[in-house]
C-alpha positions in Angstrom: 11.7 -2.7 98.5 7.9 -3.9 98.7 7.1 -6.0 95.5 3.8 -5.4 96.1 1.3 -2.2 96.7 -2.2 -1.4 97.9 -4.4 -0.6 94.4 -6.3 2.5 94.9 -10.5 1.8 95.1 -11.7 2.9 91.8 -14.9 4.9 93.4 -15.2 6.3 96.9 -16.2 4.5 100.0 -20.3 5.8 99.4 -20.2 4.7 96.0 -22.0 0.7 96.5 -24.3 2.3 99.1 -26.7 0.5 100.1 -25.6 -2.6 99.5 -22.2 -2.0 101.0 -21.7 0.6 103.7 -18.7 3.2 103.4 -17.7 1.4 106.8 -17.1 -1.8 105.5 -15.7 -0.4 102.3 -13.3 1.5 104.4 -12.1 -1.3 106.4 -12.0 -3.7 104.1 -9.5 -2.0 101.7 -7.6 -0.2 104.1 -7.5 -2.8 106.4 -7.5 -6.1 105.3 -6.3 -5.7 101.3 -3.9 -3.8 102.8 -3.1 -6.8 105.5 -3.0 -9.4 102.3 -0.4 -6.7 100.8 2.2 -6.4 103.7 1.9 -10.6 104.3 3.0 -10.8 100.7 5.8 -8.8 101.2 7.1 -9.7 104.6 6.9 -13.3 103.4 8.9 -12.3 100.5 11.9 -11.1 102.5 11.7 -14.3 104.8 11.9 -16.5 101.6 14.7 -14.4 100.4 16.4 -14.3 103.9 16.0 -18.1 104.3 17.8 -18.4 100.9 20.8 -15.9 102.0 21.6 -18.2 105.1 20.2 -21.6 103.7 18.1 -21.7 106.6 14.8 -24.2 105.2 13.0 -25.0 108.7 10.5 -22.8 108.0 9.8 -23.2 104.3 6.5 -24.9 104.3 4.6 -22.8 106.4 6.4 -19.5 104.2 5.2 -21.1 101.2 1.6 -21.3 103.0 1.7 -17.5 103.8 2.8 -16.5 100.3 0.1 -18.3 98.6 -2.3 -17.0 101.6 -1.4 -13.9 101.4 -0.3 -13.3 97.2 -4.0 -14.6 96.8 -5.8 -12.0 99.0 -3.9 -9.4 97.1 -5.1 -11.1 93.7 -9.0 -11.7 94.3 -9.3 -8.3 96.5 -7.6 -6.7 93.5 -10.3 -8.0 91.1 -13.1 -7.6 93.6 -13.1 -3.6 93.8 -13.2 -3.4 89.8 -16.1 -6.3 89.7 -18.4 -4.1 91.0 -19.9 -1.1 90.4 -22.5 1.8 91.8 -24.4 1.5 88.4 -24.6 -2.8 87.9 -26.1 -5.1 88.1 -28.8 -7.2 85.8 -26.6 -9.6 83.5 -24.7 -9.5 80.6 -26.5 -8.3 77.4 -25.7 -8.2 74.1 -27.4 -4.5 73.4 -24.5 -3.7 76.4 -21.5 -4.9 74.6 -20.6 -8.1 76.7 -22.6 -10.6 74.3 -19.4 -12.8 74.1 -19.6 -13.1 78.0 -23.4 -13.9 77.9 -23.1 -16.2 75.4 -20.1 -18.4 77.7 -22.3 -18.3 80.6 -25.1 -20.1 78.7 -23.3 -22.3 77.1 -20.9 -23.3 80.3 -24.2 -23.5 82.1 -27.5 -23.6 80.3 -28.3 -20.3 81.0 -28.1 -17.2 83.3 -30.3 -17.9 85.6 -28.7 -21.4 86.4 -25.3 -19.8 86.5 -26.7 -17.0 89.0 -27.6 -19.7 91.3 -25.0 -22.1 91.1 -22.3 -19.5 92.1 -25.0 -17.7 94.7 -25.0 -21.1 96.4 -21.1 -21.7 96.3 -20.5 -18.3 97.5 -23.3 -18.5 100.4 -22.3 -22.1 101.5 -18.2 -21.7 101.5 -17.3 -23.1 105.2 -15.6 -20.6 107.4 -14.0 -18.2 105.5 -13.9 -17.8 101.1 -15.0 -17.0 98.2 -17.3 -17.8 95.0 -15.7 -17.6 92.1 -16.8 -17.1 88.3 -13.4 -18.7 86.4 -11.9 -19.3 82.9 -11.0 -23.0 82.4 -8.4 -22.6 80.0 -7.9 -26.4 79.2 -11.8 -26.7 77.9 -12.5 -23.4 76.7 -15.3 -23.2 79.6 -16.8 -20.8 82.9 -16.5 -22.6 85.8 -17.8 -21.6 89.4 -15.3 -22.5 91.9 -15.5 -22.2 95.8 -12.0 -21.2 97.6 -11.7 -21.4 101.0 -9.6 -18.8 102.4 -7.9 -17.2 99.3 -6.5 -20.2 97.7 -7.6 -23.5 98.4 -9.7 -26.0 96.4 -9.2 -24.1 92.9 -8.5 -25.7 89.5 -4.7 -25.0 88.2 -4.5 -22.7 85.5 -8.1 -21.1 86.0 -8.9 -17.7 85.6 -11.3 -15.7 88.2 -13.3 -13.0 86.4 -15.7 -12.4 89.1 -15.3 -13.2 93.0 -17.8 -12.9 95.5 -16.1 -12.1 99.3 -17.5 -14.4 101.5 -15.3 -13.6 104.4 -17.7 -12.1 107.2 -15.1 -9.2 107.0 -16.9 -8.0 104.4 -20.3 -7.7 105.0 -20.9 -8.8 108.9 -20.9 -5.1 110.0 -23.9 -4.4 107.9 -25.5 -8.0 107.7 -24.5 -9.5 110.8 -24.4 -13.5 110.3 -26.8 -13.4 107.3 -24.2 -13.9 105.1 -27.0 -15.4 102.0 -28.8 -12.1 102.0 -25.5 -10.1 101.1 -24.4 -12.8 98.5 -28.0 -11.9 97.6 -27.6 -8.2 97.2 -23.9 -8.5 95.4 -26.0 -8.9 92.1 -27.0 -5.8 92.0 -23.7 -3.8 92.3 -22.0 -6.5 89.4 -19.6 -4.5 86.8 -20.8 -6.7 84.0 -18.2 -4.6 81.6 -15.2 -5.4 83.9 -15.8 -9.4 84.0 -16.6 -9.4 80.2 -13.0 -7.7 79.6 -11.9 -10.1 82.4 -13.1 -13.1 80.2 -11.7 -11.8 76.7 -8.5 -11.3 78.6 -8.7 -14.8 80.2 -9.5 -16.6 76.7 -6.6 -14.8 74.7 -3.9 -15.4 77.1 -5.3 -19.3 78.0 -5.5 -20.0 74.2 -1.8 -19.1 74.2 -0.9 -21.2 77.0 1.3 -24.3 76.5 -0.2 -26.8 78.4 1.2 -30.4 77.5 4.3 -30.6 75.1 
């Protein structure tokens, strides 16, 4: 029995139009979310199959595919609900994600800094990746990381709140190899309300977490 299942989009394929195309929206969930789901599975049952005959030969590239492929799942997962037909701007106060607002400044001087910062890490990943907006759990603090494929190069025990696709699966149909200008034009379908909820979340449970006895 699959473990894990495609997520539903939480708008229809038109509804980031134009700074996403129904096309790519179409074949990016269907596709290759849906890819990242089966991997996670199928691995599964080879890990559980290799554990039935005590057959090991093969467990370090299954361990690669099930963090390759349980990672996709994860930031794909987050990346639908992090954006929005009706976002954009930045977290504001009058809006209800103050709190949020107020981490980004502190973790990094302001907004405008922060904006940058994960504009360039997302724009600059080599090959294939993401930019990521995180929850450090250890200092309390918003880091930007940049993960190449879906799991390297991350900090244990962070949180992502907001990811940026930087695979040229999702946006090379539509912006060819320009892949700065649709980094660019992610700001303005940002679900500001989803990543603040994202952050509470993060803070409660990684205030909770037992990190050194």
């Amino acid at each position: 029995m699959a473990i894990y299942t495609l997520p539903e989009l939480p708008y229809d394929y038109a509804a980031l139009e134009p700074v996403i195309s129904p096309e790519i929206i179409e074949l990016h969930h269907d596709k290759h979310h849906a890819a990242y789901v089966k991997g996670a599975n199928d691995t599964l049952e080879q890990l559980a199959e290799a554990r039935d005959k005590d057959a090991w030969g093969s467990i370090n590239g299954l361990e690669k595919n099930l963090a390759f492929h349980l990672s996709g799942h994860i930031l794909h997962s987050i990346y639908w609900h992090n954006m929005t037909g009706d976002g954009g701007g930045e977290p504001l106060e009058k809006d209800g994600t103050g709190e949020l607002a107020d981490a980004i400044a502190e973790s990094f001087g302001s907004f405008a800094k922060f904006k940058t910062q994960l504009t360039k890490a997302s724009a600059t990943t080599q090959g294939s990746g993401w930019g990521v907006l995180a929850y450090e759990p250890i200092s309390g603090r918003l880091v930007v990381e940049q993960i190449y494929d879906h799991q390297g190069n991350v900090g244990q025990g962070s949180t992502p709140i907001l990811v940026f696709d930087a695979w040229e699966h999702a946006f090379y149909l539509q912006y060819k190899n320009q892949k700065v200008d649709f980094i660019e034009a992610m700001w303005r379908v940002v679900n500001w309300q989803d990543v603040a909820k994202r952050y509470l979340a993060a803070k409660q449970a990684g205030n909770n977490l037992i990190l050194a006895p």
